[in-house]
ZANU-739959 format. One line per 5 residues: number of its first residue (from 1); their letters; for each residue x, y negated, z negated of C-alpha. Coordinates in nm, 4 decimals, padded with zeros to 6 digits, always signed. Example, Ala and Ser with C-alpha at 12.3 -4.5 7.8 and 13.67 -1.06 7.14 Angstrom:
<sites>
1 = AS = +01.2300 +00.4500 -00.7800 ~ +01.3670 +00.1060 -00.7140;
</sites>
This chain:
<sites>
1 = XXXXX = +01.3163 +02.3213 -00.2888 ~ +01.1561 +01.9770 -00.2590 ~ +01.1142 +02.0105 +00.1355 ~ +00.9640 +02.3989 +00.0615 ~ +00.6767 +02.2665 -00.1605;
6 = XXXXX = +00.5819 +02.0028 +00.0578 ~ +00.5515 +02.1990 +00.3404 ~ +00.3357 +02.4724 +00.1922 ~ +00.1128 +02.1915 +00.0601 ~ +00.0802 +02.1046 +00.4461;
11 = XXXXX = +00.0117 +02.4750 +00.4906 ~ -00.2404 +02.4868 +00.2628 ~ -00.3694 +02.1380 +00.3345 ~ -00.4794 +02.2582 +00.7146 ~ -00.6652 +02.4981 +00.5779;
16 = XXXXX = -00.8553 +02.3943 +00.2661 ~ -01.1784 +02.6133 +00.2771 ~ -00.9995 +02.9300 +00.3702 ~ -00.7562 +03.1466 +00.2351 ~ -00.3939 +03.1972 +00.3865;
21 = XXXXX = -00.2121 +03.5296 +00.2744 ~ +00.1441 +03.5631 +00.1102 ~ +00.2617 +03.7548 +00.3769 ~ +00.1712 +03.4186 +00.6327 ~ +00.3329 +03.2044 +00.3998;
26 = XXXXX = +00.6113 +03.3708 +00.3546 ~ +00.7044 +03.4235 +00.7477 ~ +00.6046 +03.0519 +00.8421 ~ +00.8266 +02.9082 +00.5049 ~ +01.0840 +03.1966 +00.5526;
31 = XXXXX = +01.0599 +03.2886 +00.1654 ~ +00.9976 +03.5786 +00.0204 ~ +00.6177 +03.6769 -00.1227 ~ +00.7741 +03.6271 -00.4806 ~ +00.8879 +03.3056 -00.4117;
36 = XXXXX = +00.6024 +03.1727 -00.2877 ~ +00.4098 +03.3134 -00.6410 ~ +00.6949 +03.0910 -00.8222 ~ +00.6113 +02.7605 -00.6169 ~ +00.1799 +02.8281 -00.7094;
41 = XXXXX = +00.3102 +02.8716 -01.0705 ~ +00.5251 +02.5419 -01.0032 ~ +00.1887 +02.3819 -00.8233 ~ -00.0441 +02.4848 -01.1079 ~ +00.2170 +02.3214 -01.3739;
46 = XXXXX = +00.1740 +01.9840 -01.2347 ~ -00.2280 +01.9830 -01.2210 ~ -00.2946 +02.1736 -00.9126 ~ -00.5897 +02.4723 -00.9345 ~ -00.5356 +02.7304 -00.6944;
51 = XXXXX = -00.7392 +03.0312 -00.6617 ~ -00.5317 +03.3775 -00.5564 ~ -00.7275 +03.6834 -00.4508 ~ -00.5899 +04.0313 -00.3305 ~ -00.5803 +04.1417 +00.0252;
56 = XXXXX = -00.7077 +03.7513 +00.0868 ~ -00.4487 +03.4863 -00.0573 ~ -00.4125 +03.1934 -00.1456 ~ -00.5966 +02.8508 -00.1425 ~ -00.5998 +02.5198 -00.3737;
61 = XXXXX = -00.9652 +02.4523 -00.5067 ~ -00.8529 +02.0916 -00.6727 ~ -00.5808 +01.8565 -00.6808 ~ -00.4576 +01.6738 -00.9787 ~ -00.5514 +01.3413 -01.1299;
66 = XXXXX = -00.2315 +01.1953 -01.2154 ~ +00.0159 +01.0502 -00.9904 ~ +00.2946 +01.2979 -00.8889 ~ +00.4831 +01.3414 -00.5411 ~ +00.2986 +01.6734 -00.4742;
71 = XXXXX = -00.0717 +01.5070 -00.5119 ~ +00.0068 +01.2082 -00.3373 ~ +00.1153 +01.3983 -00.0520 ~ -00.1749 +01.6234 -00.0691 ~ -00.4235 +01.5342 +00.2382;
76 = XXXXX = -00.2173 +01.2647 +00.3542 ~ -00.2502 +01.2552 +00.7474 ~ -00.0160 +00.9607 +00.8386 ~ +00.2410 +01.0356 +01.0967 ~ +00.5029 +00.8934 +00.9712;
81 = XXXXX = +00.4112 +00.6709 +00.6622 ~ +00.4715 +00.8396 +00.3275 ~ +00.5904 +01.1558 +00.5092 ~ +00.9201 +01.0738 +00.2897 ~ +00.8088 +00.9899 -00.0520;
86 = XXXXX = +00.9258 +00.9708 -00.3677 ~ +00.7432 +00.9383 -00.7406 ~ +00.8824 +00.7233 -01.0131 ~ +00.6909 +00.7629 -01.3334 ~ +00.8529 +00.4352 -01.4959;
91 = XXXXX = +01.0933 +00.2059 -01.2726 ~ +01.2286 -00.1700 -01.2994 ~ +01.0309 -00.2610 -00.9572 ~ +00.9887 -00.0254 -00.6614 ~ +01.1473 -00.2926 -00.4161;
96 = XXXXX = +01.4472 -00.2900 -00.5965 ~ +01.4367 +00.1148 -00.5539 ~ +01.3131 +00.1032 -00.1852 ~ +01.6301 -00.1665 -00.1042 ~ +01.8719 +00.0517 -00.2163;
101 = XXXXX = +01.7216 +00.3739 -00.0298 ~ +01.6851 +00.1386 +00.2589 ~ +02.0608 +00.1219 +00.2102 ~ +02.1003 +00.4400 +00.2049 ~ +01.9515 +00.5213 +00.5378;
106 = XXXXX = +01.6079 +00.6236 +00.4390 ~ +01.3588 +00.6506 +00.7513 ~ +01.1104 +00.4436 +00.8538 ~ +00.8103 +00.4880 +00.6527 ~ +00.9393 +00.6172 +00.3037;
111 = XXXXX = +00.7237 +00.5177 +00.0004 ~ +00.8573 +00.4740 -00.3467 ~ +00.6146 +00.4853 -00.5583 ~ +00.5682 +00.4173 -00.9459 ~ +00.3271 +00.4911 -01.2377;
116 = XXXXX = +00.4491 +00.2217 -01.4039 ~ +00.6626 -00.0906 -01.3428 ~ +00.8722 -00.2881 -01.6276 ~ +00.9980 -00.5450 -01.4282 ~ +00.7555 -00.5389 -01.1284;
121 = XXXXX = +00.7550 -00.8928 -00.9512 ~ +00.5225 -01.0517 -00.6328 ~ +00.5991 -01.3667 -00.4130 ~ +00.8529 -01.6545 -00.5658 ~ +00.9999 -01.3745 -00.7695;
126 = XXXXX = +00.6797 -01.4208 -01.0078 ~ +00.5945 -01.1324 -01.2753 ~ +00.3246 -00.8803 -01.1749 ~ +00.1930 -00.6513 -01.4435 ~ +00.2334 -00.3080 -01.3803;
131 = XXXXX = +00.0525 -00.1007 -01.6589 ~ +00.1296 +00.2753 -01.6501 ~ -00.1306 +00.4838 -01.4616 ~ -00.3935 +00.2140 -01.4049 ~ -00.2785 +00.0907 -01.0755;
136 = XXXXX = -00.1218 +00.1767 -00.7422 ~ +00.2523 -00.0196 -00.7054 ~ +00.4224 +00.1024 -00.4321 ~ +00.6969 -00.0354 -00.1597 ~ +00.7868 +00.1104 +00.2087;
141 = XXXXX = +01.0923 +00.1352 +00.4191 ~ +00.9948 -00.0051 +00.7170 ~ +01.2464 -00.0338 +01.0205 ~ +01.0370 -00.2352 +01.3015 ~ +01.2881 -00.1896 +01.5735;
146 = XXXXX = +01.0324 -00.3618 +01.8130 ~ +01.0189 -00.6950 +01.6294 ~ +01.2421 -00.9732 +01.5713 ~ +01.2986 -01.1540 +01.2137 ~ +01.0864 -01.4398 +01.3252;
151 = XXXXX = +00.8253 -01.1428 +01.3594 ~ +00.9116 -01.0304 +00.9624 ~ +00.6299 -01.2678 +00.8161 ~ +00.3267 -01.1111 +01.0308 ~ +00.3525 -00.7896 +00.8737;
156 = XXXXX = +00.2260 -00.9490 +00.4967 ~ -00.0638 -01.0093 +00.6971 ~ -00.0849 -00.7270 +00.8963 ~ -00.1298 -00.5085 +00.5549 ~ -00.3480 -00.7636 +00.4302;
161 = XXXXX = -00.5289 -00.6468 +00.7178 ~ -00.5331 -00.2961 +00.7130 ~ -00.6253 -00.2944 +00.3094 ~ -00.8740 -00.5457 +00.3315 ~ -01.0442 -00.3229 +00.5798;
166 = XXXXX = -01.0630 -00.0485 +00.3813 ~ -01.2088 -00.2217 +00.1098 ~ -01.4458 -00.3743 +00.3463 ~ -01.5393 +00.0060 +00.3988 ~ -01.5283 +00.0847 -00.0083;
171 = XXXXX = -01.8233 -00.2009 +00.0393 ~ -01.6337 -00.4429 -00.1957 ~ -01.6202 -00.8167 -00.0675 ~ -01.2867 -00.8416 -00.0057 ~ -01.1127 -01.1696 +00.0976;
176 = XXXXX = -00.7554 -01.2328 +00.2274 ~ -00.5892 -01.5210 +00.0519 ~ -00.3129 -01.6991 +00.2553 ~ -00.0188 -01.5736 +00.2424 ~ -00.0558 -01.2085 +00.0580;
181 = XXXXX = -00.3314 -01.1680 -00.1834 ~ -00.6192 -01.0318 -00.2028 ~ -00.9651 -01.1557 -00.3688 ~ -01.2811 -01.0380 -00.4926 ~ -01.4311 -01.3482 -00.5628;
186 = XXXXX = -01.2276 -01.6383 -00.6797 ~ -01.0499 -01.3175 -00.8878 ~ -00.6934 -01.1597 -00.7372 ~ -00.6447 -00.7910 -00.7458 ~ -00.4141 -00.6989 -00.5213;
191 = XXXXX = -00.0985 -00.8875 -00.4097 ~ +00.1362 -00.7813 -00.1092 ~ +00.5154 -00.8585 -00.0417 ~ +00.7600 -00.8228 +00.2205 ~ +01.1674 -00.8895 +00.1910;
196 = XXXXX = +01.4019 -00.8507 +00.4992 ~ +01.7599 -00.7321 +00.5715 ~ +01.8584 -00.8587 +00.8978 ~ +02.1319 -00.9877 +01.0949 ~ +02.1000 -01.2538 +01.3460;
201 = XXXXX = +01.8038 -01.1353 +01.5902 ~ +01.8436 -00.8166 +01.4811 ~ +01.5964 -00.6138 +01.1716 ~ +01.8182 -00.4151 +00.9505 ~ +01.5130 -00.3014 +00.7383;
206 = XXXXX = +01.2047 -00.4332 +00.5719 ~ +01.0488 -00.3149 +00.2193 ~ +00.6868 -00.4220 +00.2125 ~ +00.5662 -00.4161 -00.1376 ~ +00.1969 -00.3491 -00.2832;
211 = XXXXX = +00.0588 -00.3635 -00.6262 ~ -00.3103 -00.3216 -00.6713 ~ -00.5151 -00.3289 -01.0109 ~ -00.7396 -00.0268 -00.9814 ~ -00.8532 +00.0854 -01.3148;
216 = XXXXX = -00.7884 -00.1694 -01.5582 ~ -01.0638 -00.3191 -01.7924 ~ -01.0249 -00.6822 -01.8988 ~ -00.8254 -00.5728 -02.1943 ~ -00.5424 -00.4118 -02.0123;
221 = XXXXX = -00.5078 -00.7837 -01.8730 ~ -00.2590 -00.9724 -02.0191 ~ -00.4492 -01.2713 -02.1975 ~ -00.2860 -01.5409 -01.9641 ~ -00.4723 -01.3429 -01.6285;
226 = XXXXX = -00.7693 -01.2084 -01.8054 ~ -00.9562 -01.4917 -01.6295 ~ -00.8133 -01.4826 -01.2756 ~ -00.7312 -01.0859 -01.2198 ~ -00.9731 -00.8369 -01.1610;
231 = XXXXX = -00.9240 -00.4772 -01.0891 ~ -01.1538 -00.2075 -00.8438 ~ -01.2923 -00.0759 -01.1999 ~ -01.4551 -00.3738 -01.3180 ~ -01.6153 -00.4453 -00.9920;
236 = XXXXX = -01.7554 -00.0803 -00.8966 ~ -01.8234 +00.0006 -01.2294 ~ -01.6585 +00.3083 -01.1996 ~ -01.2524 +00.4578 -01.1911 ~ -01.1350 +00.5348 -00.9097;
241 = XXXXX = -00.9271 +00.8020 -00.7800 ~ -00.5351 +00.7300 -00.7316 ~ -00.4342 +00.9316 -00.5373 ~ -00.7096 +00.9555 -00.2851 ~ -00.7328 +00.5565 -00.2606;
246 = XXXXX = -00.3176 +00.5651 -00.1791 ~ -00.3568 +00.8275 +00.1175 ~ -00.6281 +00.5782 +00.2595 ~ -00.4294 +00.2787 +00.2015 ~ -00.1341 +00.4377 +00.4113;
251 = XXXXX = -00.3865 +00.6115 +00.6491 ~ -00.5105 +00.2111 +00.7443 ~ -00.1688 +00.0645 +00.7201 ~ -00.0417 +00.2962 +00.9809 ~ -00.3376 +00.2311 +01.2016;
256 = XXXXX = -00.3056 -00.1443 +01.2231 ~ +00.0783 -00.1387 +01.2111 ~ +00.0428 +00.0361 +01.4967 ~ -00.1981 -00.1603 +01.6318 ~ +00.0216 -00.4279 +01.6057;
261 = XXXXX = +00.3362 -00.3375 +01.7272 ~ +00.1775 -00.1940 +02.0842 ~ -00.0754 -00.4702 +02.0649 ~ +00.0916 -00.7386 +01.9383 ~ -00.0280 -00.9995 +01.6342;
266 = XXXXX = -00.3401 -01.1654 +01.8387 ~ -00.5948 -00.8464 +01.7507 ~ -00.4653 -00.8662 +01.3890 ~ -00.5145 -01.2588 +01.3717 ~ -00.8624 -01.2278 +01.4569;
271 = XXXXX = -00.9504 -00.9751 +01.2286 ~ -00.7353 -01.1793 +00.9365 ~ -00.9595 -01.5029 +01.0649 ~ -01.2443 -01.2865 +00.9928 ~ -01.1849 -01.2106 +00.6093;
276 = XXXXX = -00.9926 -01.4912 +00.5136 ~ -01.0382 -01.6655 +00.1534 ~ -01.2356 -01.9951 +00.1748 ~ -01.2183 -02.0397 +00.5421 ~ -01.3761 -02.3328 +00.6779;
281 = XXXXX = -01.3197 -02.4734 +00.3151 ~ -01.1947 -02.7931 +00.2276 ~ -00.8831 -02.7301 +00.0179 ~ -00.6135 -02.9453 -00.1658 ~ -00.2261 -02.9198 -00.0092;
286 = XXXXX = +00.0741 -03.0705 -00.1520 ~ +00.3683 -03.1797 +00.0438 ~ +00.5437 -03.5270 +00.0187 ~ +00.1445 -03.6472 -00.0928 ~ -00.1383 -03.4663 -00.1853;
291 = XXXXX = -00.4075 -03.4515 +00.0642 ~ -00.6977 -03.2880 +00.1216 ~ -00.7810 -03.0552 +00.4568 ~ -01.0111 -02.7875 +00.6103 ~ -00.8344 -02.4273 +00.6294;
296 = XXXXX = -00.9097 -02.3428 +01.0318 ~ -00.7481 -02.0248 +01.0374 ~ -00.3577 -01.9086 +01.1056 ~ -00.0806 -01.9862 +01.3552 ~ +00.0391 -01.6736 +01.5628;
301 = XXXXX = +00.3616 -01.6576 +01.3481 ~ +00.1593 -01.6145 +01.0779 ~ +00.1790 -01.9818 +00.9241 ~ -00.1281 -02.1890 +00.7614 ~ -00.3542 -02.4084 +01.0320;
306 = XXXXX = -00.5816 -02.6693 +00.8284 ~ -00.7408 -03.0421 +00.9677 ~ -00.7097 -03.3231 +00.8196 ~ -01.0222 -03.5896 +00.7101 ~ -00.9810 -03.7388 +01.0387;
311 = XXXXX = -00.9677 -03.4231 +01.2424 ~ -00.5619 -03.3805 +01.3287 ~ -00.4603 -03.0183 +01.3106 ~ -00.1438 -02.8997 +01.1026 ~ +00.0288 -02.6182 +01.0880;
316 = XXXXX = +00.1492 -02.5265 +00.7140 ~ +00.4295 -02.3051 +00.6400 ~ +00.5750 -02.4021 +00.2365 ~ +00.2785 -02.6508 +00.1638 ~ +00.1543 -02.6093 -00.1934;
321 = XXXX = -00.2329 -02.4896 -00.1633 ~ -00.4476 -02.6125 -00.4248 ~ -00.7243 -02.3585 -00.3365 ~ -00.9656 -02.4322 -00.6099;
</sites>
C-alpha cells in the first residue's frame, strides 16, 4: 500500500501542470481505476488538493503544510537520499530510531524523520529541544562503503557544507561552527551529528543526525537558550515551509556527499574554510592550560588547525574552544 502511494505521487510529481488519466495510472501502478479513486480520497485526507476532471484525470494543485511521509516525499528529486523514508509524529530521538533500522538492514539513504522529539540529543549526548512542528529533526542511514572509519568525522562537515550552502542561497549569513553547528550571528540554529557502527577498517553504518530551528519565536525557546538560539523565523521575518526546506536540504546533501566521495574531502575543506565561524579570529582553547590562538582553518581529517601568539601551528582534535 505504502510503496503504491508513493509511486503515484512520483507519477503525478513528473507531471505537475498536466493531467494524467485513471486509465494511465492504473496500467503503469497495475491497480484498478477504483483503486486509484481510493488512494486520491486517501491523498486528500492527509492535506493534499487534487483536482479530477472527466475524460482528462487527475492532477494535485497543492501539497500539504504539515509534515507527513506523503508531503515530504512530494517533489523530492534525490537519487537515493530519502527515497526510503519514514514519518514519526512524536519519537524519543530519531538516531535512536535510525540505529535500530540501520540494524535492521535499512538502505543507504533512509530518513527518519520526526515532528517532534522528547528526548532529542546533539554532540556529548547534550539535550536539543525538539518542539512539535516548528522544526526539521531528522537522521539518515548512511552506508559509505567507500570510506574508512578514520573517514567517519568528515561527513559532520561535509553536511555542514551542503546546508550551509543552501542557506547561503536562502541569503541568510550562515556560518559553520567547528565541529557541527551552525550560526547566524553569534546565535546557533542548527546543530548536526554523526555516530558510527564499524568494525575494525570496516563501516557497518553511519546515522547522521540534523535538527534545525525553523519556525520558532523567542518564546518557544526554552529560557536557558533564549539568548544563544535563533531559528530561520526570527531572522527572515517570515515561516517557512517544512517540507519544501527538507527536500532542499537532502537535494544539497546528496550533491556534496557525492561530491565528496568521487572527489574526495579537499573540495569540501575549501568550501568549509570559506564559511567557517570566526575564522582568522583569535579564540580561547583549553587543554592542560588555557591559551589563546588564531583559528587558521581545518586539518584534512577534519580536526581544528589554530596558531599560537608566537606563530606555531596546532592541530586540535578534543581541545575545549572558548569561542567567545
Amino acid at each position: 500500500m505504502e510503496g503504491t502511494r508513493k509511486r503515484l505521487i512520483q507519477l503525478l510529481y513528473h507531471q505537475p501542470d498536466q493531467y494524467i488519466s485513471g486509465q494511465e495510472l492504473s496500467e503503469q501502478l497495475n491497480i484498478s481505476r477504483s483503486a486509484i479513486w481510493k488512494h486520491m480520497k486517501e491523498l486528500e485526507k492527509s492535506g493534499y488538493q487534487i483536482e479530477a476532471i472527466t475524460n482528462k484525470g487527475y492532477r494535485i494543485v497543492n501539497v500539504p503544510d504539515h509534515l507527513s511521509e506523503e508531503s515530504l516525499r512530494w517533489g523530492l528529486q534525490t537519487e537515493w537520499y530519502g527515497q526510503e523514508l519514514t514519518y514519526l509524529k512524536t519519537v524519543s530521538s530519531t538516531q535512536y530510531r535510525a540505529h535500530d533500522m540501520a540494524r535492521e538492514g535499512y538502505p543507504h539513504g533512509t530518513v527518519v524523520m520526526a515532528g517532534e522529539q522528547t528526548a532529542g540529543k546533539g554532540r556529548m549526548k547534550r539535550y536539543w529541544d525538539s518542539r512539535a512542528d516548528l522544526g526539521l529533526w531528522f537522521s539518515v542511514i548512511l552506508r559509505p562503503t567507500e570510506l574508512t572509519p578514520k573517514d567517519a568525522t568528515q561527513l559532520t562537515l561535509v553536511a555542514a557544507v551542503a546546508y550551509a550552502k543552501l542557506f547561503e542561497r536562502m541569503a541568510i549569513p550562515v556560518a559553520i561552527k567547528w565541529p557541527n553547528d551552525l550560526y547566524i550571528g553569534d546565535r546557533k540554529f542548527a546543530g548536526i551529528l554523526t555516530e558510527m557502527q564499524a568494525e575494525q577498517d570496516q563501516i557497518d553504518y553511519i546515522v547522521l543526525g540534523t535538527g534545525i530551528n525553523v519556525n520558532h519565536d523567542r518564546n518557544d525557546f526554552h529560557d536557558d537558550v533564549q539568548h544563544e538560539a535563533i531559528s530561520l523565523k526570527q531572522y527572515r521575518n517570515e515561516s517557512v515551509q517544512l517540507n519544501d526546506l527538507f527536500r532542499q536540504l537532502a537535494n544539497h546533501f546528496e550533491l556534496e556527499y557525492n561530491r565528496f566521495i568521487s572527489e574526495g574531502f579537499a573540495a569540501i575543506k575549501q568550501d568549509w574554510e570559506r564559511l567557517a565561524y570566526k575564522i582568522g579570529e583569535w579564540l580561547t582553547i583549553r587543554t592542560q592550560e588555557e591559551w589563546s590562538a588564531k583559528l587558521i582553518g581545518i586539518h584534512e581529517d577534519g580536526a581544528l588547525i589554530v596558531e599560537d601568539v608566537i606563530g606555531n601551528q596546532h592541530i586540535l582534535y578534543s581541545a575545549e574552544v572558548i569561542w567567545r
